[in-house]
Biopython code that builds the backbone (N, CA, C, O; Angstrom):
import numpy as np
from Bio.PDB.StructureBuilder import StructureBuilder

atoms = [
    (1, "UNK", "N", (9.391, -81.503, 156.039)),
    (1, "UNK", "CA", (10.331, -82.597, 156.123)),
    (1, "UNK", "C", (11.665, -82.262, 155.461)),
    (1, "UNK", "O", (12.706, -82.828, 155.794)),
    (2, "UNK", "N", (11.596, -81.198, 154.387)),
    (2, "UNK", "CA", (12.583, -81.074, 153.393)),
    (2, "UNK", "C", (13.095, -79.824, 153.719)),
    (2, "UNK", "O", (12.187, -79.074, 154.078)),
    (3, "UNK", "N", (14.244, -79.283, 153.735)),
    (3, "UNK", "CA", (14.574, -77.614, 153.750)),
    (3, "UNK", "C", (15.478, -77.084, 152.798)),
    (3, "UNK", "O", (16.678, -77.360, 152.769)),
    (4, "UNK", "N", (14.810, -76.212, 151.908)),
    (4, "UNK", "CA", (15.979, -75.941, 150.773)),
    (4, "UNK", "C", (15.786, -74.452, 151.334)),
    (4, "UNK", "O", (14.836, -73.857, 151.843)),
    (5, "UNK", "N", (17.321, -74.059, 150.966)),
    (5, "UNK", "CA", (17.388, -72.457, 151.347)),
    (5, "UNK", "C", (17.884, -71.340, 150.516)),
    (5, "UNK", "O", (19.104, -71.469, 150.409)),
    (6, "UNK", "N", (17.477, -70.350, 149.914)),
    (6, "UNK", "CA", (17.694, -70.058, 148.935)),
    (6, "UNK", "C", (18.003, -68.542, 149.471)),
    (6, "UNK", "O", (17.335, -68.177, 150.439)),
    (7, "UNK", "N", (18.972, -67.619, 148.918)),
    (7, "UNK", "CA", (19.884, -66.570, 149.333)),
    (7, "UNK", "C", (20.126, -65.779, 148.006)),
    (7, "UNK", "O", (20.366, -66.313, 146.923)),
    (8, "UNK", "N", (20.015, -64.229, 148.267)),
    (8, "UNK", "CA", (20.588, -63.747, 147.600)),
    (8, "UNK", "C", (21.392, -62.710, 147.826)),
    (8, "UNK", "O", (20.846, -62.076, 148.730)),
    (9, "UNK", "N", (22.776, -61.964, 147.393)),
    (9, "UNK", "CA", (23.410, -60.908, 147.805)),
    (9, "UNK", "C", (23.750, -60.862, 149.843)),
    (9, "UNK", "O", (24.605, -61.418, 150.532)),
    (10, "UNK", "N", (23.445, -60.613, 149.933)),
    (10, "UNK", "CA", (23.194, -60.982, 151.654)),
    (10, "UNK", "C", (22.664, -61.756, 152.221)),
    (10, "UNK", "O", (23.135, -62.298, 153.221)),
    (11, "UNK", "N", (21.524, -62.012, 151.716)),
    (11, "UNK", "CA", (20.545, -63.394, 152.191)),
    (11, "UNK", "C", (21.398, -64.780, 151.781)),
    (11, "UNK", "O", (21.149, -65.913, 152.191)),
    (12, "UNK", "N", (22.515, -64.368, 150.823)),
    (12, "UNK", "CA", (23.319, -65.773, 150.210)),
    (12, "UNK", "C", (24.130, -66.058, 151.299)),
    (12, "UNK", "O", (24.037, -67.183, 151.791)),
    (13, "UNK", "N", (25.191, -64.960, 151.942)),
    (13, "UNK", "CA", (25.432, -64.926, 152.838)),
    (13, "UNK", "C", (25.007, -65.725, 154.220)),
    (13, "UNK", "O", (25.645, -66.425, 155.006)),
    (14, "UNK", "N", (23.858, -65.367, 154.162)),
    (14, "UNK", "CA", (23.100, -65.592, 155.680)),
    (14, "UNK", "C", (22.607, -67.271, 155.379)),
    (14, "UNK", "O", (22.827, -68.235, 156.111)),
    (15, "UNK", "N", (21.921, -67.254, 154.139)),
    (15, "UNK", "CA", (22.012, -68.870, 153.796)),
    (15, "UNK", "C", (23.254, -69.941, 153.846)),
    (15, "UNK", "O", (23.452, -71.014, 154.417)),
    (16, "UNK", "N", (23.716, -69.406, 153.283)),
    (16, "UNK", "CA", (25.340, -69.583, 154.093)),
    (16, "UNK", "C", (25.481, -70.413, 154.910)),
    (16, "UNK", "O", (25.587, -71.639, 154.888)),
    (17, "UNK", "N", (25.474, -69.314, 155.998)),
    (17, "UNK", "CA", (25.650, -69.889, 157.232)),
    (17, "UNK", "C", (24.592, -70.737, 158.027)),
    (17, "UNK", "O", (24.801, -71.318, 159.093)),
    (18, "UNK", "N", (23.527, -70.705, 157.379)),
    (18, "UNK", "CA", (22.432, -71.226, 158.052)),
    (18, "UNK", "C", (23.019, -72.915, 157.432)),
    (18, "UNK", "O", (23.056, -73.842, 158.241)),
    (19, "UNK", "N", (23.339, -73.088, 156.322)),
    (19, "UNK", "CA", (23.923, -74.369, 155.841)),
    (19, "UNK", "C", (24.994, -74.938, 156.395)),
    (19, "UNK", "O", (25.381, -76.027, 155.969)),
    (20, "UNK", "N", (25.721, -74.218, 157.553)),
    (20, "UNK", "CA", (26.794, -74.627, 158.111)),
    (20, "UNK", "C", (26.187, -75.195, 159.862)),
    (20, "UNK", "O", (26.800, -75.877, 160.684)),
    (21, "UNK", "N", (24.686, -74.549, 159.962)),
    (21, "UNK", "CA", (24.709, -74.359, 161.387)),
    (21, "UNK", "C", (23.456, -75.735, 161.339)),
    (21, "UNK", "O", (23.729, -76.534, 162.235)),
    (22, "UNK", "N", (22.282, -76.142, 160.582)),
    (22, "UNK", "CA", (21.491, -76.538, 160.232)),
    (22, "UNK", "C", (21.359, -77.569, 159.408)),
    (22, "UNK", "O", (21.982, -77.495, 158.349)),
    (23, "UNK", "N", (20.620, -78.650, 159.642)),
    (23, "UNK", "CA", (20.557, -79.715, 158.414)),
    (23, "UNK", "C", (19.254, -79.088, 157.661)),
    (23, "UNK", "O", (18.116, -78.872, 158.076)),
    (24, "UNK", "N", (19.977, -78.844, 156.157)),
    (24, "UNK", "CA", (19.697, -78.937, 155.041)),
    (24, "UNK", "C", (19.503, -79.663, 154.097)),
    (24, "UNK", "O", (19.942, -80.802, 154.260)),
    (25, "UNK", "N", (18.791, -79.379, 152.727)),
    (25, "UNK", "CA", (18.951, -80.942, 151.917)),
    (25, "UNK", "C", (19.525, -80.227, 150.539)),
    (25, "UNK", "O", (20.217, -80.790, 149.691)),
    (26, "UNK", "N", (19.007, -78.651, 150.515)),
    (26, "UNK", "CA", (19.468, -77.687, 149.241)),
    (26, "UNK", "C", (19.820, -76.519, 149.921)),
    (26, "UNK", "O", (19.486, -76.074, 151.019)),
    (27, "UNK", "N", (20.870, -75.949, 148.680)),
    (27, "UNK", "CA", (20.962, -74.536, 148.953)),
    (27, "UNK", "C", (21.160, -74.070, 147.726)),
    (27, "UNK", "O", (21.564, -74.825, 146.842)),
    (28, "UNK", "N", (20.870, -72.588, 147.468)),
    (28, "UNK", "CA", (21.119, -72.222, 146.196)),
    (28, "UNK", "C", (21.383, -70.940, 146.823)),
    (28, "UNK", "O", (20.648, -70.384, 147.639)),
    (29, "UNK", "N", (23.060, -70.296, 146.147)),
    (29, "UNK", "CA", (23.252, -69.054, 146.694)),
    (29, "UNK", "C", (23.200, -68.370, 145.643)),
    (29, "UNK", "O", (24.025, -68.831, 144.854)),
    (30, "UNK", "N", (22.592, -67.399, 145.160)),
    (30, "UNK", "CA", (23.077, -66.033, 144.286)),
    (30, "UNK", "C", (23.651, -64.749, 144.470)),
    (30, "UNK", "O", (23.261, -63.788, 145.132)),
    (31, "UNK", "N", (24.518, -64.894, 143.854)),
    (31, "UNK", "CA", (25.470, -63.571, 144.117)),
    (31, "UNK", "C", (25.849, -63.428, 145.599)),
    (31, "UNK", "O", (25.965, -62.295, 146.067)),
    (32, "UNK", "N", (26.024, -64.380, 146.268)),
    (32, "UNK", "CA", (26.407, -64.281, 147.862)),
    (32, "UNK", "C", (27.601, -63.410, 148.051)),
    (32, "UNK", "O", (28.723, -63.409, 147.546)),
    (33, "UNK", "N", (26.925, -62.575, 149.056)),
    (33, "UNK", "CA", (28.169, -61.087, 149.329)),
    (33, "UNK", "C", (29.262, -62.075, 150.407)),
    (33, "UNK", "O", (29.211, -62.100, 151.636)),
    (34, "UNK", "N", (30.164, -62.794, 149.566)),
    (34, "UNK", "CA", (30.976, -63.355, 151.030)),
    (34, "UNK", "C", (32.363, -62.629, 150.785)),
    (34, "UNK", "O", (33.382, -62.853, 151.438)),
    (35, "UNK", "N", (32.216, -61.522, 149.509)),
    (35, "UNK", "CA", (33.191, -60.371, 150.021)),
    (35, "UNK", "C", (32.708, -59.018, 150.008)),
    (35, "UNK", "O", (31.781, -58.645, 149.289)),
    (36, "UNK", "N", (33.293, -58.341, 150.746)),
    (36, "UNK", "CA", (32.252, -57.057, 150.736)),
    (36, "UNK", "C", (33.210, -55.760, 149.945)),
    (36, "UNK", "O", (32.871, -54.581, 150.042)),
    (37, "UNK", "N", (34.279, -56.150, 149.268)),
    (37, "UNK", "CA", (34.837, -55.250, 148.031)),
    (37, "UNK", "C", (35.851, -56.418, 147.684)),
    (37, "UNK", "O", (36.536, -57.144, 148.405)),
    (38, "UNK", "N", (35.636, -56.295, 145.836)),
    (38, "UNK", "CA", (36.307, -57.047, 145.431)),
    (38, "UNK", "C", (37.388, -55.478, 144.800)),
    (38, "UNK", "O", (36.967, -54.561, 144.096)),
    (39, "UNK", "N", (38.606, -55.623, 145.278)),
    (39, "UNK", "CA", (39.613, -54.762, 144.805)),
    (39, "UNK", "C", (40.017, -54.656, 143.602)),
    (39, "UNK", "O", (40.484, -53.530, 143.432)),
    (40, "UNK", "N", (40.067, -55.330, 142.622)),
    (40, "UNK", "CA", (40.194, -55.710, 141.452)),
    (40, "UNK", "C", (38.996, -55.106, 140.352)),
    (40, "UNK", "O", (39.235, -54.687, 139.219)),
    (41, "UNK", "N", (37.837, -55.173, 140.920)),
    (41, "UNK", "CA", (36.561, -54.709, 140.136)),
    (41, "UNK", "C", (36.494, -52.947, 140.697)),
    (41, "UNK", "O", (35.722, -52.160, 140.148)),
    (42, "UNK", "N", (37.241, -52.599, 141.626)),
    (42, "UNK", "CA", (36.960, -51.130, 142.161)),
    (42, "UNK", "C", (37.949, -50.610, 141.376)),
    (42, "UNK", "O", (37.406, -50.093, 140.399)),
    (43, "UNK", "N", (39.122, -50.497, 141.326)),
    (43, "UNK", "CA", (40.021, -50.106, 140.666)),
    (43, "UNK", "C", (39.966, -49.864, 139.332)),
    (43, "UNK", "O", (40.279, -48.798, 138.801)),
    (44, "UNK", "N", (39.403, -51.254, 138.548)),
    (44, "UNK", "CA", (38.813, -51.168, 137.235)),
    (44, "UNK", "C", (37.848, -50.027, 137.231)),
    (44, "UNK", "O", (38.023, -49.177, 136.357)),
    (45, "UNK", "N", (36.759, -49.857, 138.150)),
    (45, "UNK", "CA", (35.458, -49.094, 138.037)),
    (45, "UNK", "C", (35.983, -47.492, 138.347)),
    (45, "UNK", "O", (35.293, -46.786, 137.612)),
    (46, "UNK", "N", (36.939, -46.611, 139.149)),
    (46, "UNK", "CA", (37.987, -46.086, 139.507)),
    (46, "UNK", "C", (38.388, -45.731, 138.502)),
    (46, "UNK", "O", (38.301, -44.523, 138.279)),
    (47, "UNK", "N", (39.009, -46.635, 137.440)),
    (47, "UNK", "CA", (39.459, -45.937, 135.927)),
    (47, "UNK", "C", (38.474, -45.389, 135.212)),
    (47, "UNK", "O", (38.586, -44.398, 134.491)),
    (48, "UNK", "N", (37.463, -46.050, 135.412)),
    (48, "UNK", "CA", (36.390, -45.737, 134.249)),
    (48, "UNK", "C", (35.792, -44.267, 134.671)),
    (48, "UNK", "O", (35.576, -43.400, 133.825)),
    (49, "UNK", "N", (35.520, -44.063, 136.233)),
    (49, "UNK", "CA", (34.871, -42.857, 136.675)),
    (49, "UNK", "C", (35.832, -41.630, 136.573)),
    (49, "UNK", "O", (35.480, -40.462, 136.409)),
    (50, "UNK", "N", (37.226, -42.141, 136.712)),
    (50, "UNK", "CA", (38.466, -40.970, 136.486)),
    (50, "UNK", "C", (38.360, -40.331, 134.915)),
    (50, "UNK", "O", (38.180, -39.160, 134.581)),
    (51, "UNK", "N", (38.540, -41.552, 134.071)),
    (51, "UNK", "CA", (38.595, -40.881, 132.560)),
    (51, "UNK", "C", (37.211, -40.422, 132.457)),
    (51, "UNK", "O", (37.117, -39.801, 131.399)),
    (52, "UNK", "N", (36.442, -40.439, 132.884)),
    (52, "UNK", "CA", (34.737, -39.813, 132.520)),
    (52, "UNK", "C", (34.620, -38.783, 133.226)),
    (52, "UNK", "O", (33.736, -38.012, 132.852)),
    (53, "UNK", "N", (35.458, -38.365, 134.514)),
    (53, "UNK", "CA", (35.651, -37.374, 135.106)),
    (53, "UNK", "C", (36.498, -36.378, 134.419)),
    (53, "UNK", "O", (36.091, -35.217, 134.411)),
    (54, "UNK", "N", (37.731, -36.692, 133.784)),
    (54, "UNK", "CA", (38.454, -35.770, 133.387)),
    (54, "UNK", "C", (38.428, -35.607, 131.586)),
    (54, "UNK", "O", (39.360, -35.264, 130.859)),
    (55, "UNK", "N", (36.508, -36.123, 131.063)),
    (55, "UNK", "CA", (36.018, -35.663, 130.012)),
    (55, "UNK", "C", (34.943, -34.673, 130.425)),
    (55, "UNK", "O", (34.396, -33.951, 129.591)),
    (56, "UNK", "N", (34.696, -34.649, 131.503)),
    (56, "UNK", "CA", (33.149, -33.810, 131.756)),
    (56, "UNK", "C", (32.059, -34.487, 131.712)),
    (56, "UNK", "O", (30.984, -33.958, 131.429)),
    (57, "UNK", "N", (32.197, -35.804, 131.999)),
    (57, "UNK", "CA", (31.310, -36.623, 131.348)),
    (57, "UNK", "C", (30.644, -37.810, 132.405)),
    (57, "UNK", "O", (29.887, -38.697, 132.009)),
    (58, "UNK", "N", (31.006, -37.670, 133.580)),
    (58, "UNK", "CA", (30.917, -38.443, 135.063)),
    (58, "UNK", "C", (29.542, -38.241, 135.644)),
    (58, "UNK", "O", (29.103, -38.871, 136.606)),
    (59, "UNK", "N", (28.955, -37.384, 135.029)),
    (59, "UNK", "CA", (27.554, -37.440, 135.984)),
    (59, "UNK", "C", (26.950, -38.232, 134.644)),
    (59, "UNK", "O", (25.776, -37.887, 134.783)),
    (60, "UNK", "N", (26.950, -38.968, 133.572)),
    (60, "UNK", "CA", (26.288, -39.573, 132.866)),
    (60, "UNK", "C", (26.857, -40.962, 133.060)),
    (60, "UNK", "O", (26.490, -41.716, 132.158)),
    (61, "UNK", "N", (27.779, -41.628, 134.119)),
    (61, "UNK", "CA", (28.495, -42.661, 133.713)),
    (61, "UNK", "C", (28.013, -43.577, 135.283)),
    (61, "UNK", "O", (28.420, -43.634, 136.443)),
    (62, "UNK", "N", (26.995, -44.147, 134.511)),
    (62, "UNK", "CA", (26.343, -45.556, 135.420)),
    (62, "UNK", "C", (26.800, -46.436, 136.459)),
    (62, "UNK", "O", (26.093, -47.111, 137.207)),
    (63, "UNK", "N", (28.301, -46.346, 136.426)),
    (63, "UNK", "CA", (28.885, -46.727, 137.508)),
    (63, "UNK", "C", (28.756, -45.645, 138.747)),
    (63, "UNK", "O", (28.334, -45.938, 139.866)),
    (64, "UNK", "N", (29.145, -44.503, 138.384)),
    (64, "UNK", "CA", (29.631, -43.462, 139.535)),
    (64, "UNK", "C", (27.994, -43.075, 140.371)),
    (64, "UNK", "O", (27.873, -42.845, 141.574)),
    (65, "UNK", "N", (26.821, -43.091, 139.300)),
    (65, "UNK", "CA", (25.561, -43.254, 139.984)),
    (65, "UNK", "C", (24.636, -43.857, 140.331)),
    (65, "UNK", "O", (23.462, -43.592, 140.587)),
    (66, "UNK", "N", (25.729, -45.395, 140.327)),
    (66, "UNK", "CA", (25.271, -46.463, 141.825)),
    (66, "UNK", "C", (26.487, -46.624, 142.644)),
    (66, "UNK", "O", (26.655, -47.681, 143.252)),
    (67, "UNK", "N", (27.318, -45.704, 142.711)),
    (67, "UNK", "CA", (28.476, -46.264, 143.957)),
    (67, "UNK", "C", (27.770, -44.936, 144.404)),
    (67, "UNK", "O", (27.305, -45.064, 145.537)),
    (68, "UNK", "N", (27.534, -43.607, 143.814)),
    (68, "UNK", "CA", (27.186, -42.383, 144.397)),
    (68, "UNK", "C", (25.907, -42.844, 145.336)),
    (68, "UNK", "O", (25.974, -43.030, 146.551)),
    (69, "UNK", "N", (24.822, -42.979, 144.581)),
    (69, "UNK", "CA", (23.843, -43.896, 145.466)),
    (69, "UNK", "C", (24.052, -44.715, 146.624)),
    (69, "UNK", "O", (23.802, -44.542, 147.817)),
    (70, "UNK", "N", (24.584, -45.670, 145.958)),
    (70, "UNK", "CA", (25.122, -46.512, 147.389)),
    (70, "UNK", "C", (25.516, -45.600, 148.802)),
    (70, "UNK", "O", (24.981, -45.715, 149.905)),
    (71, "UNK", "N", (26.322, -44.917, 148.519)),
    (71, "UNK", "CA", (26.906, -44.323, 149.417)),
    (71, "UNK", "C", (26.221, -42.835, 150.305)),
    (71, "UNK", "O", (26.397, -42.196, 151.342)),
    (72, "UNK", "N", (25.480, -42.852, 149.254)),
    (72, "UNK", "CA", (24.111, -41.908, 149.734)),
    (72, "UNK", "C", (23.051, -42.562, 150.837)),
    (72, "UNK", "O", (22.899, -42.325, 152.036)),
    (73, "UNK", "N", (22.459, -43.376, 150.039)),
    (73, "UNK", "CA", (21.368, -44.218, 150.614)),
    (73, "UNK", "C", (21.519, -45.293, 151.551)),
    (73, "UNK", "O", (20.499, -45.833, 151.978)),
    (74, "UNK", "N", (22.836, -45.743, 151.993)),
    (74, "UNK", "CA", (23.223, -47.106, 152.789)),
    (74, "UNK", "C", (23.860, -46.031, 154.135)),
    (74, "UNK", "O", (24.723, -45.168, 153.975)),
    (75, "UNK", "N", (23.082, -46.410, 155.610)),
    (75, "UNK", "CA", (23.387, -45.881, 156.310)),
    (75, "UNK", "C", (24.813, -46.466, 156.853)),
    (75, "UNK", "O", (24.957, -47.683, 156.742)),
    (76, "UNK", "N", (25.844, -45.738, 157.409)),
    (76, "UNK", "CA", (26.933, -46.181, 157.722)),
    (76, "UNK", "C", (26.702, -47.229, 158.571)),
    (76, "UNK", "O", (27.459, -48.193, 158.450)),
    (77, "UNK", "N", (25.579, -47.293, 159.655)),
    (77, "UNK", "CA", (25.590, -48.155, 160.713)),
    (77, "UNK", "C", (25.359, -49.631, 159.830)),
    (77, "UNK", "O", (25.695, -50.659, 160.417)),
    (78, "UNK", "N", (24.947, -49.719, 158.815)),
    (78, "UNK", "CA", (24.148, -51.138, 157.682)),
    (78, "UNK", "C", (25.775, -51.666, 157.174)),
    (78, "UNK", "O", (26.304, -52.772, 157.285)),
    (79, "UNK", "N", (26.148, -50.736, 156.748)),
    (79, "UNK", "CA", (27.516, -51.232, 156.195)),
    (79, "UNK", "C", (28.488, -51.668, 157.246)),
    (79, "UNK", "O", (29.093, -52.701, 156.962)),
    (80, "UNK", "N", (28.730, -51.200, 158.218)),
    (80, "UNK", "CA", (29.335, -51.730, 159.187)),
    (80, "UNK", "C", (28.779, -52.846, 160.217)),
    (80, "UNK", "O", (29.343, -53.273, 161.224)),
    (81, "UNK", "N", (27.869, -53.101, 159.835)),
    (81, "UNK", "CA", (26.953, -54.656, 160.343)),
    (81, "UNK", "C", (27.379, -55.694, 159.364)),
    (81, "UNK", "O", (28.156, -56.623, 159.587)),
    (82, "UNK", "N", (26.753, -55.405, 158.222)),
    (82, "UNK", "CA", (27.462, -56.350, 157.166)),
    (82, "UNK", "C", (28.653, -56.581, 157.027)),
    (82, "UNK", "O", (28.890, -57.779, 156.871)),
    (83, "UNK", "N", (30.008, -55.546, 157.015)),
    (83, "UNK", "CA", (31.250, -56.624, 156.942)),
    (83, "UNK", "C", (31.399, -57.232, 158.494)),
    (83, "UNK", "O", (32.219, -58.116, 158.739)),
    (84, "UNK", "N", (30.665, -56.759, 159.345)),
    (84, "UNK", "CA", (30.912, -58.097, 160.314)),
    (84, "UNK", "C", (30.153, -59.202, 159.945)),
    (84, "UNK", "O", (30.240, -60.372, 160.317)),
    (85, "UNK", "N", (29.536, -58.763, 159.303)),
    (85, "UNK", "CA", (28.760, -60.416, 159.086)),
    (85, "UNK", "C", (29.533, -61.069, 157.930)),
    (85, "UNK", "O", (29.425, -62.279, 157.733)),
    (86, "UNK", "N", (30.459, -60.141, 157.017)),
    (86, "UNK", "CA", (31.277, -61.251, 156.069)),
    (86, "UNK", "C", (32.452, -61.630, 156.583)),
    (86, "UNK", "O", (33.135, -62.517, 156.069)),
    (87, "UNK", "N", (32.874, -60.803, 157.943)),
    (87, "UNK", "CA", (33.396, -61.113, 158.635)),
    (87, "UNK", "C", (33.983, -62.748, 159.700)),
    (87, "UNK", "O", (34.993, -63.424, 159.891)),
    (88, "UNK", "N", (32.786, -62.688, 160.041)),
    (88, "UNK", "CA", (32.184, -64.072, 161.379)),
    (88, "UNK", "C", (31.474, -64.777, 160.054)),
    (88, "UNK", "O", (31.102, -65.895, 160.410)),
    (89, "UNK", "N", (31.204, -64.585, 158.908)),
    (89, "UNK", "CA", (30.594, -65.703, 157.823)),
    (89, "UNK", "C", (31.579, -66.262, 156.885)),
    (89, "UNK", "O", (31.787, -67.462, 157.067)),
    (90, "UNK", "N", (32.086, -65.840, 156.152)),
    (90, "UNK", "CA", (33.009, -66.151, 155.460)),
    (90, "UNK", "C", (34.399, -67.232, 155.991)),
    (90, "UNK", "O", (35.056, -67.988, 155.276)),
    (91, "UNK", "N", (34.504, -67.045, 157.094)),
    (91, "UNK", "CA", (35.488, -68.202, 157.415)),
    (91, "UNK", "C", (34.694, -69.537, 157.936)),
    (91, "UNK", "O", (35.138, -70.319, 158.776)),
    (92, "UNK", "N", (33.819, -69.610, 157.474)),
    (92, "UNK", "CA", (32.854, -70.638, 158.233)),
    (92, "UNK", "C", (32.247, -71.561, 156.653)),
    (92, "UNK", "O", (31.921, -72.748, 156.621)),
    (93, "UNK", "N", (32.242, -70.487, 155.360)),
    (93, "UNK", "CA", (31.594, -71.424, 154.242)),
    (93, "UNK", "C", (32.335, -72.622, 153.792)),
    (93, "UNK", "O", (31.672, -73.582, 153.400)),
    (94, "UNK", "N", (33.540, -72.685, 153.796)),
    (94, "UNK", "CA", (34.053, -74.073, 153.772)),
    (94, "UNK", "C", (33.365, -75.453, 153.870)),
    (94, "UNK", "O", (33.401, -76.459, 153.160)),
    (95, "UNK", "N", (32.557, -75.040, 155.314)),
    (95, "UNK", "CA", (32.118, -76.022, 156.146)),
    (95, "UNK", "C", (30.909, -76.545, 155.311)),
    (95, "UNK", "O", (30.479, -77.697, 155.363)),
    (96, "UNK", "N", (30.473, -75.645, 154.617)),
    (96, "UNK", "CA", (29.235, -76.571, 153.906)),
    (96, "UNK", "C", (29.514, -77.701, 152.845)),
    (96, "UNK", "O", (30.455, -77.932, 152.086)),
    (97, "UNK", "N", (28.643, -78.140, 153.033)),
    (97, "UNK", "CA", (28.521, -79.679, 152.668)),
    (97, "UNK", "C", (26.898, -80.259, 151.834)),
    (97, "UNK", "O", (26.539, -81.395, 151.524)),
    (98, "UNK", "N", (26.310, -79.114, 151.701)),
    (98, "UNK", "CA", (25.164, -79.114, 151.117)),
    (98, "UNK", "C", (24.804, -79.044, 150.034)),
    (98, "UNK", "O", (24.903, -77.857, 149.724)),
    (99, "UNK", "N", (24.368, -79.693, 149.092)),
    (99, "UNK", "CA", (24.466, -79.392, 147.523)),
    (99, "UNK", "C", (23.599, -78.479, 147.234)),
    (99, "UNK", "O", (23.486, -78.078, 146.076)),
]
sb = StructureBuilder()
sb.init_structure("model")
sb.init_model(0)
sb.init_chain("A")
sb.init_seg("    ")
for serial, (resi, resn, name, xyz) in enumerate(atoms, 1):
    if name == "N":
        sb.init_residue(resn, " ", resi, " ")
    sb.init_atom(name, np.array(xyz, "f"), 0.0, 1.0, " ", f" {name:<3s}", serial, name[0])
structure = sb.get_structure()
């Protein structure tokens, strides 16, 4: 009778939109990817891997070996599905109306 929808990282996303398309009664998003680079946090992260790079010190620095990862392990075709989906999603969250 009741539908609460609950999202996380991508699934927040996709809950999302399911709250725009669907009667709902809850939603709870976490960490919803409704951008798929925040420029501001790369740049910051960018400084940090540069000065740890130009100590010798970059293969110990936790950022550079989950963007390295990332970029290892995420097939190009996944990443280019997803910003279409923050794409065609993101101009649509407005519309919710769901607490």
């Amino acid at each position: 009778d009741k539908v609460f929808v609950v999202g996380f990282s991508m699934g927040g996303l996709i809950a999302g939109y399911l709250a725009t398309r669907y009667p709902i009664q809850k939603l709870v998003l976490l960490s919803a990817a409704a951008y798929y680079i925040n420029p501001k946090q790369l740049v910051a992260d960018i400084k940090i891997m540069l000065r740890d790079g130009l100590n010798k010190t970059l293969h110990k620095n936790e950022l550079f070996l989950r963007y390295k990862k990332k970029i290892v392990d995420t097939p190009l075709s996944a990443t280019i599905e997803f910003r279409k989906l923050v794409q065609r999603v993101r101009p649509e969250l407005h519309h919710i109306k769901v607490p």
